[in-house]
C-alpha positions in Angstrom: -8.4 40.4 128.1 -10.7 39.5 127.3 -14.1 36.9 126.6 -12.6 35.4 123.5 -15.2 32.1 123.5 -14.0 29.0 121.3 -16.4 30.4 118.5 -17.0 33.8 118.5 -14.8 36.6 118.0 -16.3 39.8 119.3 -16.0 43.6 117.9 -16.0 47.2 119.4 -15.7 49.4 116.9 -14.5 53.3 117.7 -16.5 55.7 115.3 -19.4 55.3 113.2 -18.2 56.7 109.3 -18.1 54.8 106.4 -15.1 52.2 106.6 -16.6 51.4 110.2 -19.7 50.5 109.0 -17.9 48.8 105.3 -16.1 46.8 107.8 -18.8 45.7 110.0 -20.5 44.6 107.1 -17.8 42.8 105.3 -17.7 40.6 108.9 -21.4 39.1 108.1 -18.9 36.5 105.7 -17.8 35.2 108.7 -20.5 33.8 110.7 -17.9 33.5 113.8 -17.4 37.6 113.7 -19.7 39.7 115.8 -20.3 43.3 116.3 -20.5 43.1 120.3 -20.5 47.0 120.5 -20.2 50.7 118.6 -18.3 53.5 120.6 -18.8 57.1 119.2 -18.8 60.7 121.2 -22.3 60.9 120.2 -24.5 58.1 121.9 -27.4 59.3 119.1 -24.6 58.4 116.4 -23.8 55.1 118.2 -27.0 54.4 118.4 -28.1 54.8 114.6 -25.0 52.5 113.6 -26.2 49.7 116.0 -29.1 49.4 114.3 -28.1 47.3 111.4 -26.3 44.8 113.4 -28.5 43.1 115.9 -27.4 42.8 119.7 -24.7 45.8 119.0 -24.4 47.8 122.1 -24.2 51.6 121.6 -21.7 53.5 123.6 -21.7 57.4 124.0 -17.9 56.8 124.6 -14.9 55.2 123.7 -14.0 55.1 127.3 -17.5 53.3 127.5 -16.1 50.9 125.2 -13.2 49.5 125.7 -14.1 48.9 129.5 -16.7 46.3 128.2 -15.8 42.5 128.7 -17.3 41.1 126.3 -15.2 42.6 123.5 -12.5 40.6 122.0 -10.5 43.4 120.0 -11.1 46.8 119.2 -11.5 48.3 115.8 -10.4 52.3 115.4 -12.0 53.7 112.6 -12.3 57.5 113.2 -10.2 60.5 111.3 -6.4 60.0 111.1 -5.4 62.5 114.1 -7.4 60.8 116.7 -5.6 56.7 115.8 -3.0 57.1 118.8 -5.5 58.4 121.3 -8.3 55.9 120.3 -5.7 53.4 119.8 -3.7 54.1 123.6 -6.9 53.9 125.2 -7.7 50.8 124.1 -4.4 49.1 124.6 -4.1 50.5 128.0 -7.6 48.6 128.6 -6.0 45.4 127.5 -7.7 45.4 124.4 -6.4 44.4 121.0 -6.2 46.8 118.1 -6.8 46.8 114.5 -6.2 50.6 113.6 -6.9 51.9 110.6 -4.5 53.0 108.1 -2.6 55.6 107.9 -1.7 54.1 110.7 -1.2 57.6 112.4 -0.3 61.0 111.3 3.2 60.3 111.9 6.3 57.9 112.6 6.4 59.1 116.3 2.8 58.8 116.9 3.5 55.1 115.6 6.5 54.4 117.8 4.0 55.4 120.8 1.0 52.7 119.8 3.8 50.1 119.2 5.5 50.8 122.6 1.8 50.4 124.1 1.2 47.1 122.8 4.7 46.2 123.8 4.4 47.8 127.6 0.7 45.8 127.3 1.7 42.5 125.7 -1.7 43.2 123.6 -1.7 42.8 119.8 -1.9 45.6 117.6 -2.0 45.5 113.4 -2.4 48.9 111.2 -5.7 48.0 109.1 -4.0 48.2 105.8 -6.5 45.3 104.5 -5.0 45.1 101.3 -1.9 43.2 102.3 -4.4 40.3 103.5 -6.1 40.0 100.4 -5.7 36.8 98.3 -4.5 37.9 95.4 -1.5 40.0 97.4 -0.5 36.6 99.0 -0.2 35.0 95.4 2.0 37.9 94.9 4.4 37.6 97.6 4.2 34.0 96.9 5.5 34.9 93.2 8.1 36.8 94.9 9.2 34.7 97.3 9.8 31.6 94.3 11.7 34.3 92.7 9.5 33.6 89.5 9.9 37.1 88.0 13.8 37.4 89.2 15.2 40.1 91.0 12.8 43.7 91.0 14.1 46.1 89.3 11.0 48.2 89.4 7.4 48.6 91.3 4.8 51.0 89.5 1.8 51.7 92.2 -1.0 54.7 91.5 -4.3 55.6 93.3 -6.1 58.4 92.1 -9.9 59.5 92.3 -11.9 62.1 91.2 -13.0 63.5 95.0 -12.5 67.8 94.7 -16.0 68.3 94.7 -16.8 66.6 97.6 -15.7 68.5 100.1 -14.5 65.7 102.7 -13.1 66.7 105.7 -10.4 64.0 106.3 -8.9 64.9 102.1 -9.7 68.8 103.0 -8.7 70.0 105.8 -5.5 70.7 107.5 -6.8 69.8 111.3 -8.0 66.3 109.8 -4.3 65.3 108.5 -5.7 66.0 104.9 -4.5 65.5 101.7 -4.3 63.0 99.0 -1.2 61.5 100.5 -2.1 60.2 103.7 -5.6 59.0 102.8 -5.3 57.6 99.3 -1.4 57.7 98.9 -0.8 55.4 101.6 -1.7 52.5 99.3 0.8 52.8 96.7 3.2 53.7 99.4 2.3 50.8 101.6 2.7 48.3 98.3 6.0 49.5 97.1 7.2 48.9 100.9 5.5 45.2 100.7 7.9 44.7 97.6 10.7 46.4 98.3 10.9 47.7 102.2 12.3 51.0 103.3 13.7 53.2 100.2 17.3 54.5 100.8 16.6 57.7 99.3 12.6 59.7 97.9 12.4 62.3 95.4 9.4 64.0 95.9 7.1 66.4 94.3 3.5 68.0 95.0 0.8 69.9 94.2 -0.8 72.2 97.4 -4.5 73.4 97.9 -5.2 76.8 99.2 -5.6 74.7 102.4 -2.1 73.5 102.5 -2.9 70.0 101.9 -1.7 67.4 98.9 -4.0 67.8 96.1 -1.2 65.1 94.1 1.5 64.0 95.4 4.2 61.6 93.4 7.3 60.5 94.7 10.5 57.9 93.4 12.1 55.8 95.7 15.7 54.5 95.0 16.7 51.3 96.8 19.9 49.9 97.4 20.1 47.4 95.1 19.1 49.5 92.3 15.6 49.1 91.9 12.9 51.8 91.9 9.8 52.7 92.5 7.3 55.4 91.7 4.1 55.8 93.2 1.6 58.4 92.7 -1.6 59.7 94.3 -4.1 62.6 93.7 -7.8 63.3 94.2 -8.4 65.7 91.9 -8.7 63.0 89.1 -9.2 59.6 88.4 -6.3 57.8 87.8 -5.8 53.7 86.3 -5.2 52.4 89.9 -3.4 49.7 89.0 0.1 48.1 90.1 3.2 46.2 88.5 6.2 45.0 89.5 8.7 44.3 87.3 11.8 41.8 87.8 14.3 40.5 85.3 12.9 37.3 84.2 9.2 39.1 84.0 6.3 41.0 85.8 3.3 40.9 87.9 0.2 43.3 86.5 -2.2 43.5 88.8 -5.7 45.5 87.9 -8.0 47.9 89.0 -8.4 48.5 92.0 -4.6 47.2 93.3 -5.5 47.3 96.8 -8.9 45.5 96.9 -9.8 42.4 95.5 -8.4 42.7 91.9 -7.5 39.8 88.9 -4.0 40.0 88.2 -1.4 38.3 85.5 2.1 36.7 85.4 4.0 37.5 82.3 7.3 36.1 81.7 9.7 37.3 79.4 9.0 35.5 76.5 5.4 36.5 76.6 4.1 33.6 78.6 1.2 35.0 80.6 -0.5 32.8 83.5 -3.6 34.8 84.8 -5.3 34.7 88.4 -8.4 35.8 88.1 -10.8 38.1 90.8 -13.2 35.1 92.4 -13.8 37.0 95.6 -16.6 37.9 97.5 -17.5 41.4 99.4 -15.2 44.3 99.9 -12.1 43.0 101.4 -12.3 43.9 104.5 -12.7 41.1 106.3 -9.5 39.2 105.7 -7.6 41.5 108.4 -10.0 40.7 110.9 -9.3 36.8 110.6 -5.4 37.7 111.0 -5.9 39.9 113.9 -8.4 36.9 115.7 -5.5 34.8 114.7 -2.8 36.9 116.6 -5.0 36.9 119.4 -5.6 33.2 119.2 -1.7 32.8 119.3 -0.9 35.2 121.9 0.9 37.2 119.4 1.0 41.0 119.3 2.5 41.9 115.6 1.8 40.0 112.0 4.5 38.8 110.3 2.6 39.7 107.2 2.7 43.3 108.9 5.3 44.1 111.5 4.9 47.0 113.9 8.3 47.2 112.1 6.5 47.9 108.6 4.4 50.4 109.8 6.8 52.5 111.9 9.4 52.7 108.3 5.7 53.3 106.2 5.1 56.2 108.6 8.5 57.5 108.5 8.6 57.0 104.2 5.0 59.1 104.7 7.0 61.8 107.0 10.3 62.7 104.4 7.2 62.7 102.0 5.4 65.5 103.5 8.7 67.1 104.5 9.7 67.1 101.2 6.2 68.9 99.7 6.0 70.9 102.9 2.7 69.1 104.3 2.7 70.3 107.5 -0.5 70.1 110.4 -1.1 72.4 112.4 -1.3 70.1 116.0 1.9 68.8 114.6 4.5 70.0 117.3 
């Protein structure tokens, strides 16, 4: 791979929507991260991107842009179906990948990027940026002490008022819509962070005319006993916030859970310790530094976030939609 100077860590990004350019702009924290290049299928696209970031090369395609040496890792940002072909090509080009979550459409899509990195020795880390957040390590550093006990139950919701704007990637069947895979994810992702892979989900859903999740809400049941229930919808705007609950106390943490967010400790007795939000920007950045760090190291998974994690997130995602009878229609 790869140019990877002592100082600089450069970018390609694949596709030019909104978290593509979010992330790009979150980077400007770090004056060590660089834009090196945008890749879309439409060099005018490409073009109009590169313009806020000075020295950004603009591809016409993604082929374009992985072949380019002076990119240290690839970002995939473009709808959900196209992750494992964006995120293949890349890794076949020997370069690393931060994908965007869902990580793909499904757990056998998953399996196939994780095999590539593998097969490549090249890192790869699903973009799910709010397990590198600050206030989500405090978390799992409450966890790990054991302050709160054992979990008995995790509470996770994400819900915005989005019907009326007619979004492709929430709308449409061919785009893997629904609110589960785009919004759902989060609460999904979270409960997993807490609790890993649920033995058994009760699920239950609410269809558009489409076919897609308009609300989705599920329970999962873990072998020790605990629970959790996570909810997602985007016809209406829900708290977004998250708690898990152990037997010596629980962990609030506020709106919005899965970006930078103040949260509270509150112990059994009522004693409450609170961590207030100090942070700057959107958030996005702090995945970045991990995946320059994996690079760094020569490693191709985060502990933090284990091709392991994401392949049991996917397949959590897949008895989901089985369940509700979400179905694509390139799905095989």
């Amino acid at each position: 791979m790869a140019h990877t100077s002592n100082s600089e860590f450069r970018w390609g990004i694949i596709g030019t929507g909104g978290i593509a350019k979010a992330f790009a702009r979150d980077l400007s924290y770090f004056n060590s991260h660089i834009v090196q290049a945008v890749g879309s299928r439409s060099l005018e696209k490409a073009q109009d991107f590169a313009l806020e970031f000075p020295g950004c090369t603009s591809y016409g395609s993604y082929e374009e842009l992985v072949a380019d040496p002076m990119i240290d890792a690839v970002y995939v940002a473009t709808p959900h179906p196209q992750h494992v072909a964006n995120t293949l090509l890349a890794l076949n080009a020997g370069k690393p990948v931060l994908c965007e979550k869902p990580f793909a459409v499904n757990a056998i899509e998953a399996q196939a990027m994780v095999a590539a990195a593998i097969q490549n020795n090249v890192a790869l880390l699903e973009a799910m940026w709010t397990r590198f957040l600050p206030h989500i390590a405090q978390t799992c550093e409450l966890l790990a002490r054991g302050v709160i006990g054992e979990v008995v139950n995790v509470r996770a919701d994400f819900g915005e008022y989005l019907i009326d704007h007619e979004i492709p990637r929430l709308m449409e069947p061919s785009f893997a819509g629904g609110a589960l895979l785009d919004l759902g994810i989060y609460p999904v992702s979270f409960a997993h962070m807490v609790l890993g892979a649920p033995t058994r989900i009760t699920a239950t859903s609410v269809l558009t005319e489409k076919g897609v999740d308009s609300q989705t809400s599920a329970i999962f049941d873990y072998e020790n006993g605990a629970q959790a229930i996570v909810t997602t919808t985007f016809i209406t705007s829900t708290p977004c916030r998250a708690t898990i609950a152990g037997t010596l106390g629980r962990i609030e943490i506020d709106r919005a859970f899965y970006s930078p967010a103040s949260m509270r400790l509150i112990m059994q007795d009522g004693t409450t310790t609170e961590y207030p939000n100090t942070y700057k920007g959107r958030g996005l950045r702090e995945q970045a530094a991990e995946l320059e760090r994996m690079v760094r190291n020569a490693e191709i998974e985060s502990p933090l976030l284990t091709h392991k994690m994401s392949i049991e997130i996917m397949q959590t995602l897949d008895e989901i939609r089985n369940q509700i009878g979400l179905r694509y229609p390139f799905e095989n």
